[in-house]
N, C-alpha and C positions, 0 to 999 in steps of 0.2 A: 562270479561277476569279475569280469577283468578290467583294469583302470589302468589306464594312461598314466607316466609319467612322462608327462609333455610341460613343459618350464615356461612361465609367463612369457618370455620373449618367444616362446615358437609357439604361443597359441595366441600372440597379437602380431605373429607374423613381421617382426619389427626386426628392421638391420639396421642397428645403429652407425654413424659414422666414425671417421678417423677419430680418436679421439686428440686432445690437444691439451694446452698444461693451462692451469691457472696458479695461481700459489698462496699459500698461509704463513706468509710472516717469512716471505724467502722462500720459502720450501715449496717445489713442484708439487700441485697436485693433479695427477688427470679427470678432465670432466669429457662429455661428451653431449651433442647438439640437442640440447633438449633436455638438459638435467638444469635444475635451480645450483645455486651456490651450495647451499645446505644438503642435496644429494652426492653431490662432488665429494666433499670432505668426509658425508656417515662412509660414502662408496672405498674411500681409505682410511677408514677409521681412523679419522679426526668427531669427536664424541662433545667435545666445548671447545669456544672461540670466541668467547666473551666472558669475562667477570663481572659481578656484581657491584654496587656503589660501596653500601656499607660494610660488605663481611670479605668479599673478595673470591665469594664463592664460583665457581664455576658453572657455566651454560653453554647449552647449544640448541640444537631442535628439539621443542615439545610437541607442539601438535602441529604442525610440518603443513597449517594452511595457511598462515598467515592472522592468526584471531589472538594469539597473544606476543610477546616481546621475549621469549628468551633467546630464539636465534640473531638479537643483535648483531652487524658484523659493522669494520668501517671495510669499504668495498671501493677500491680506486679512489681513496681517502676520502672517500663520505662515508663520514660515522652514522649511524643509526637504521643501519640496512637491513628488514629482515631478510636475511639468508635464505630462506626458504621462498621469496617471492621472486627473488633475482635472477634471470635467468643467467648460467655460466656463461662468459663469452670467451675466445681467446685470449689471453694476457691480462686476464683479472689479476690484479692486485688485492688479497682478503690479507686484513691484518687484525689479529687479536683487538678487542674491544674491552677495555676497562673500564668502569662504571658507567659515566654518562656519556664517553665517546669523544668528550670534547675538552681536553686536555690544555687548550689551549685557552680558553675561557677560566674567568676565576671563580674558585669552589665559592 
């Protein structure tokens, strides 16, 4: 039996476009037309971009629909973004998320 090795992008027949930069805390990352925030960053292995309230632990995407909170990001400085819902646009601003996002409110 002979089997294809033909890669999702040529068996959805998909030409992605130019791609363009967003960034994480300063730092370029390329996304391209049609990738959420959270594709952008796994796609350069960025893996967390949000810490937790009380431990400080590290997150990023878990289950990449949208149904829980660990890909928090702030996103063109609105905190509480999930990442994985946003779609990348050019000249996004993602910046690291620590605890509740809102740093400027008091604990």
């Amino acid at each position: 039996m002979f089997r294809s090795r033909r890669s999702p992008l040529g068996l959805a027949r998909a030409t992605p476009g130019a791609p363009f930069d967003i960034t994480l805390d300063g730092r370029p990352v390329p996304a391209f037309d049609g990738q959420s925030v959270a594709a952008a960053l796994w796609a350069d292995g960025v893996l967390s971009w949000r810490t937790t309230r009380g431990t400080g632990r590290p997150r990023g995407a878990f289950c990449a629909i949208g149904s829980c909170y660990d890909c928090l990001a702030s996103i063109n400085s609105v905190p509480n973004q999930r990442a994985c819902l946003v779609p990348a646009r050019p000249g996004d601003a993602v910046t690291t998320q620590e605890g509740h996002g809102r740093a400027d409110l008091a604990v």
